[in-house]
LOPAPA-964103 format. One record per residue (C-alpha): residue number from 1; chain; x, y, z. Coordinates in Angstrom, 1 decimal, m for minus. Layout:
<rs>
(r NUM "A" (X Y Z))
...
</rs>
This chain:
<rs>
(r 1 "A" (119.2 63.2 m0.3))
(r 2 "A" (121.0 64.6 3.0))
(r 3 "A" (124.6 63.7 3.4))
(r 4 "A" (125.3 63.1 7.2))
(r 5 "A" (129.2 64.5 8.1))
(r 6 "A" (131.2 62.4 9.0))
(r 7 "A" (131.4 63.4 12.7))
(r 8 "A" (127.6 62.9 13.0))
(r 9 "A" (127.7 59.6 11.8))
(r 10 "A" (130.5 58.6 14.0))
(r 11 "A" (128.3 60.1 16.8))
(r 12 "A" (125.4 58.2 15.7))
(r 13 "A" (127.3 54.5 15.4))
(r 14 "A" (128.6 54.9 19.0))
(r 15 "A" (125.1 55.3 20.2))
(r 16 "A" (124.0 52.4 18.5))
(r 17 "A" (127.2 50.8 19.8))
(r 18 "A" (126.3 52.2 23.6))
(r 19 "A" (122.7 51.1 23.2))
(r 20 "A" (123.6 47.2 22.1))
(r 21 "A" (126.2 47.3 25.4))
(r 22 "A" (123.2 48.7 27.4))
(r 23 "A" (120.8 46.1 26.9))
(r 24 "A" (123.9 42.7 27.0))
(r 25 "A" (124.7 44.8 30.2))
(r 26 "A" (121.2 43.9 31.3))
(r 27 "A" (120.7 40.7 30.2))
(r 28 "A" (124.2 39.6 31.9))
(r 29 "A" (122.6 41.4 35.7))
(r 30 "A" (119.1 40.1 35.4))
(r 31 "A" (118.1 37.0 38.0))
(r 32 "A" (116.1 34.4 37.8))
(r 33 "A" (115.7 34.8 33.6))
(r 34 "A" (113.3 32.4 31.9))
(r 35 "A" (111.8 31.4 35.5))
(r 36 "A" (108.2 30.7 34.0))
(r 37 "A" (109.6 28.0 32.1))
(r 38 "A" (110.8 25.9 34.9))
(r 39 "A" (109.0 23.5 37.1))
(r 40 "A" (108.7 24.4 40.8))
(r 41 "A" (111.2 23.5 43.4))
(r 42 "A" (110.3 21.1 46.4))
(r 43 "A" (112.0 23.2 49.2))
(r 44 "A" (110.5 21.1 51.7))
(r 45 "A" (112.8 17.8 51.4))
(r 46 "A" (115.3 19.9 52.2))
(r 47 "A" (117.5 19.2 55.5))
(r 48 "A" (121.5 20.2 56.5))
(r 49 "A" (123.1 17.5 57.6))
(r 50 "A" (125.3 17.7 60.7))
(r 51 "A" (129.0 18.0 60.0))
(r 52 "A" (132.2 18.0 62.5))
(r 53 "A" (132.6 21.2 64.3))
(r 54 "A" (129.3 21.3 64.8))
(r 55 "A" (127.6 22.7 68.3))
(r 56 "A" (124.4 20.8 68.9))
(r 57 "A" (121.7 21.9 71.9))
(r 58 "A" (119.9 18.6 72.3))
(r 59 "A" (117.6 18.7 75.0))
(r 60 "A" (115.3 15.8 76.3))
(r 61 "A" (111.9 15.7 77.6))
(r 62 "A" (109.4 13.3 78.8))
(r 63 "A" (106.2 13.5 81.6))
(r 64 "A" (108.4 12.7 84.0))
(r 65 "A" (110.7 15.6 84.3))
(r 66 "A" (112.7 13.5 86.8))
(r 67 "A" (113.3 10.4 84.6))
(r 68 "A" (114.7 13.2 81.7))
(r 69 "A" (117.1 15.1 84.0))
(r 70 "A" (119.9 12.5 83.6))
(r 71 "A" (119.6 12.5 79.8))
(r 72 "A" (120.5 16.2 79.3))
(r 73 "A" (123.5 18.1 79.8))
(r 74 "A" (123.5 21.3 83.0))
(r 75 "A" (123.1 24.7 83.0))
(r 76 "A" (126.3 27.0 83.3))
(r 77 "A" (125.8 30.6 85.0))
(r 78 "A" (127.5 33.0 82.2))
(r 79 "A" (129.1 36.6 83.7))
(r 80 "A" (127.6 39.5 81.9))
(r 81 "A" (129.9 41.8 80.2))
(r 82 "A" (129.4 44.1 82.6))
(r 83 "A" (130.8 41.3 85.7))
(r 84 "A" (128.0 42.9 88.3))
(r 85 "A" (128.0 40.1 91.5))
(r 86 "A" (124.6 38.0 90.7))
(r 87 "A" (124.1 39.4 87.3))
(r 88 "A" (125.0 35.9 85.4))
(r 89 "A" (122.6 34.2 82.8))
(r 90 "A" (121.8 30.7 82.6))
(r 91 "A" (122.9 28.9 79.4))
(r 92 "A" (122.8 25.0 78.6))
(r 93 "A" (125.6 23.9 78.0))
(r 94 "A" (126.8 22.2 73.9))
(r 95 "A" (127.6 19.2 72.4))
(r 96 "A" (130.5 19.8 70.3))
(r 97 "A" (130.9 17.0 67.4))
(r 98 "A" (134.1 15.6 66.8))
(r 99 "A" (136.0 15.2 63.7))
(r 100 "A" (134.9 11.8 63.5))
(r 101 "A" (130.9 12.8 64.0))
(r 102 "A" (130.8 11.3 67.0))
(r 103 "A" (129.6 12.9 70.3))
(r 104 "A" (129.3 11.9 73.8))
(r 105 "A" (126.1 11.7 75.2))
(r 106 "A" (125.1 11.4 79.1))
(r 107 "A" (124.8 7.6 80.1))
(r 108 "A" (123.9 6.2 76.0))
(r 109 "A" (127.6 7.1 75.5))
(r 110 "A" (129.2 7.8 72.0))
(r 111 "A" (126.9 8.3 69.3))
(r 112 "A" (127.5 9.2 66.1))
(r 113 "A" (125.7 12.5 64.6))
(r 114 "A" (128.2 13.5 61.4))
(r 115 "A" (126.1 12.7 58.2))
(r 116 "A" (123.1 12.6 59.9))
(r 117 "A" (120.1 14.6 59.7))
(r 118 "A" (118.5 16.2 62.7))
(r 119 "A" (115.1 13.7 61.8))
(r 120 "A" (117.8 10.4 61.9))
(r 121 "A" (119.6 11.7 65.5))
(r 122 "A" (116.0 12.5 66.5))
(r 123 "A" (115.1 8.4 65.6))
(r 124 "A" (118.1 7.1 66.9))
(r 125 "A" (117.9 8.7 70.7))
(r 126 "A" (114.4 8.4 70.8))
(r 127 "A" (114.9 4.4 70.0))
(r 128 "A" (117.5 4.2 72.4))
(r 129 "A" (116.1 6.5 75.4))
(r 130 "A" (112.7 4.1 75.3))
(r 131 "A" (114.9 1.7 77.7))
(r 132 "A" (114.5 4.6 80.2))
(r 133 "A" (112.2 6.9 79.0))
(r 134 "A" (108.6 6.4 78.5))
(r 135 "A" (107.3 8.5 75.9))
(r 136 "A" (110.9 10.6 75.1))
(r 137 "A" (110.7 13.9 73.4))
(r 138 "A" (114.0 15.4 72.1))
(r 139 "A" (114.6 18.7 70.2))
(r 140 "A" (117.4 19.1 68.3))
(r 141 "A" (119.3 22.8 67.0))
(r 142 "A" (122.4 23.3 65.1))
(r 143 "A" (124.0 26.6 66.8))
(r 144 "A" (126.6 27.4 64.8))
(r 145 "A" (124.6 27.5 61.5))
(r 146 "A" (126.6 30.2 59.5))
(r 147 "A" (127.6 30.9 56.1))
(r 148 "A" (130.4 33.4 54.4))
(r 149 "A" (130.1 36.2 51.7))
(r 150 "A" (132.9 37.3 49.8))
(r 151 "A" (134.2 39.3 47.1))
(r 152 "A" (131.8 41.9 44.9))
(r 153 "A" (128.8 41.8 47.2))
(r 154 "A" (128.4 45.1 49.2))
(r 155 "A" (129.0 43.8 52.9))
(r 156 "A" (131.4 40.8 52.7))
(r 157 "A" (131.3 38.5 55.6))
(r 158 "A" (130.2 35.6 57.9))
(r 159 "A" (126.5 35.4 58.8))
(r 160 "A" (124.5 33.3 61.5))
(r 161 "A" (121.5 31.5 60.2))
(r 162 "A" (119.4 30.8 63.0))
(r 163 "A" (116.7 29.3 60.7))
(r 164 "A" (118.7 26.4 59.7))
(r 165 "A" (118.1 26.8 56.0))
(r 166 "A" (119.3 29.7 53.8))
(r 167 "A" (119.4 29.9 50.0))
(r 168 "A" (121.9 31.4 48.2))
(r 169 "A" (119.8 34.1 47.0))
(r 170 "A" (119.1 34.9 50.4))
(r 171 "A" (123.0 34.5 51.5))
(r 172 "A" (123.6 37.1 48.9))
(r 173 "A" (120.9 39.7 50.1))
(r 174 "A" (122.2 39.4 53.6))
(r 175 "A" (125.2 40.6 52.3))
(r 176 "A" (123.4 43.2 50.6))
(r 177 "A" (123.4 41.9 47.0))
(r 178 "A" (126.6 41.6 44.3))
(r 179 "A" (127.9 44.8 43.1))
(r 180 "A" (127.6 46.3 39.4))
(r 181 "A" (131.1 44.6 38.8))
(r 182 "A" (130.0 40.9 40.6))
(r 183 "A" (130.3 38.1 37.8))
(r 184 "A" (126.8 36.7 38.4))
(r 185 "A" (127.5 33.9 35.9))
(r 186 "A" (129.7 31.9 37.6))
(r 187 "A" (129.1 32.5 41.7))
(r 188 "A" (131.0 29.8 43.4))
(r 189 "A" (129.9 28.2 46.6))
(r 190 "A" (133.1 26.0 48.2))
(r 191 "A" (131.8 23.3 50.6))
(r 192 "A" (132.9 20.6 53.1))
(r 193 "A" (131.4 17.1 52.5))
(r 194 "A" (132.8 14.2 54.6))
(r 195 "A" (136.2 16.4 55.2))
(r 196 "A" (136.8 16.6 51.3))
(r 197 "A" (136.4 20.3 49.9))
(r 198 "A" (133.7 20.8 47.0))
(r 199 "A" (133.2 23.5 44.9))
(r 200 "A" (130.3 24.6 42.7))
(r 201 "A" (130.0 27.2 40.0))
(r 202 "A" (126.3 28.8 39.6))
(r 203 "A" (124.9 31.0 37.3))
(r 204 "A" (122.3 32.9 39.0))
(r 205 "A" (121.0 34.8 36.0))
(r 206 "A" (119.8 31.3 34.4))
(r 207 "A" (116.1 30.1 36.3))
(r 208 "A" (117.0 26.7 36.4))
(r 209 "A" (120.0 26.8 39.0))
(r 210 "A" (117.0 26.4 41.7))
(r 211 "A" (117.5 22.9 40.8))
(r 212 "A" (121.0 22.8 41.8))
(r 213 "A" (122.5 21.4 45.2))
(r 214 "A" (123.8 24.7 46.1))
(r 215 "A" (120.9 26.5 45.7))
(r 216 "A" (120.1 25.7 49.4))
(r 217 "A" (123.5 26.2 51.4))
(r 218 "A" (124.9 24.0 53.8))
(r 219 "A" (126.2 25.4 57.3))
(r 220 "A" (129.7 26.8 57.0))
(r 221 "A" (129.7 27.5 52.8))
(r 222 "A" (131.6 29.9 51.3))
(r 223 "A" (130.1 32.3 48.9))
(r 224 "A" (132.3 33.6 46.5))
(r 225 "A" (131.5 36.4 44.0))
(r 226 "A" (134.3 37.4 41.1))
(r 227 "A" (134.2 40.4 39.6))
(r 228 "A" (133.4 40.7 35.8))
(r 229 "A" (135.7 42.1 33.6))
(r 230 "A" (134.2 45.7 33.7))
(r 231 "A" (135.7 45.7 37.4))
(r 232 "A" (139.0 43.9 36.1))
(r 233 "A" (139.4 46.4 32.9))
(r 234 "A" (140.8 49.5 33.4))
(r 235 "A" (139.1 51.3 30.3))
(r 236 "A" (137.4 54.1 31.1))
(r 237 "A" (134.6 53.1 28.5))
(r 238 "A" (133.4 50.6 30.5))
(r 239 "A" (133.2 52.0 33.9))
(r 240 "A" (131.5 54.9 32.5))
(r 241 "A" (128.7 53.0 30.3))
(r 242 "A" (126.0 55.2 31.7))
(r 243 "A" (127.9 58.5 31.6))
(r 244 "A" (128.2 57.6 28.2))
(r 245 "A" (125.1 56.8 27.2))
(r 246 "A" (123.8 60.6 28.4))
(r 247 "A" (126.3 62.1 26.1))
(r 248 "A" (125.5 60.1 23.0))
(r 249 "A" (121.6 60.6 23.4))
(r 250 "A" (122.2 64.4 23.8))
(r 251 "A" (124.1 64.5 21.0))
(r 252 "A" (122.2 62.4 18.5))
(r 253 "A" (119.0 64.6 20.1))
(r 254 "A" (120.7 67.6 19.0))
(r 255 "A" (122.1 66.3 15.7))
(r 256 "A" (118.7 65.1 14.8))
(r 257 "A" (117.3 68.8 15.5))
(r 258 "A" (119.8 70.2 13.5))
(r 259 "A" (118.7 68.1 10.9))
(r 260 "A" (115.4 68.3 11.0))
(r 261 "A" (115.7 72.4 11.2))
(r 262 "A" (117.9 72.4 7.5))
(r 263 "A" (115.3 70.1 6.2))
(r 264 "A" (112.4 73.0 6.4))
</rs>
């Protein structure tokens, strides 16, 4: 029977070693793991709900262009950048909601918006615009719809939504995806409900966080992405994995040659 030396059978435990850390490496960056095992997600009921801060464009319509005028706010003339004389562009001007959810609305008055869905605002002027409006129409945007990205993701910052309805998933891309040393076990998402801060921890490498509330972020969330230990750790091992890795297999290659060659 061959006797391996002892320096080839160190060389051949650390590649066994390297090889186990490889594949937990994998299993700790893969998404979305066990998805076929998890029943689908119902992304149509959901809907952000409008918050303080908020700036709303809210403009009404009917058949009677003349009987809708009243019910929407004017036009401003914004300067270019470059301030040429008549170069100016024509922008409606914003609701602004107030820290109590309220807003003031041309001759209804205060209303109140914060909690409310754009479907339940859309209810509650139409129901109170039929007193003057035959056949209202009202359409409804959130303009300040933005989330925030930060920590190990490769572009950290605050991005406009101008769909109204991002995932976190998609946050994440748009800020071009979590780095090799991004924890993606425990991604937190901070959020304002009702003026009170809340703060969830996801694990975006289990399926079944799809389910969760903060899979579909609110406007104004803050992503948050820690870094794992190989980012916190300053051994040399473990920033190196795949450097690693290239030595051990070239030398077990060669070991196993050398072997094979003393054999015949």
């Amino acid at each position: 029977m061959i006797r391996l030396p002892k320096i080839v059978a160190v060389f051949l435990l650390m590649s066994a070693m390297i090889g186990l850390n490889s594949c937990s490496q994998q299993k700790n960056i893969a998404y979305f793991q066990n998805i076929d095992h998890l029943s689908a997600l119902d992304g149509s009921s959901f809907e952000p709900t409008i918050q303080p801060d908020d700036l709303l464009l809210i403009i009404v319509s009917a058949p009677d262009p003349e009987a809708a005028a009243p019910f929407n706010l004017t036009t401003e003339n914004i300067p270019t950048v470059n301030g040429q004389a008549g170069m100016a562009q024509r922008q409606q001007q914003l609701y602004l909601v107030d820290k109590k959810g309220m807003i003031d609305f041309p001759i209804l008055g205060q209303m109140q918006m914060g909690g409310l869905t754009k479907d339940e605002v859309v209810k509650q002027l139409k129901d109170k615009l039929l007193q003057y409006i035959k056949n209202p129409i009202v359409n409804i945007r959130i303009m300040n719809y933005k989330v925030t990205v930060q920590g190990e993701v490769n572009r950290p910052g605050t991005y406009p939504v101008n769909s109204e309805r991002v995932t976190l998933i998609e946050a994440l891309s748009m800020a071009g995806d979590l780095t090799i040393y991004g924890k993606r076990n425990n991604v937190v998402v901070v959020r304002e409900v009702q003026g009170k801060k809340t703060v969830g921890r996801i694990d975006i490498t289990k399926a079944d966080f799809i389910n969760s509330p903060y899979y579909y972020l609110s406007q104004n969330d803050m992503v948050y992405v820690e870094p794992n230990g190989a980012k916190s750790s300053s051994s040399t091992f473990n920033q190196n994995t795949t450097v690693w890795i290239s030595i051990a297999s070239l030398i077990s290659s060669a070991v196993f040659s050398i072997l094979l060659i003393n054999k015949n």
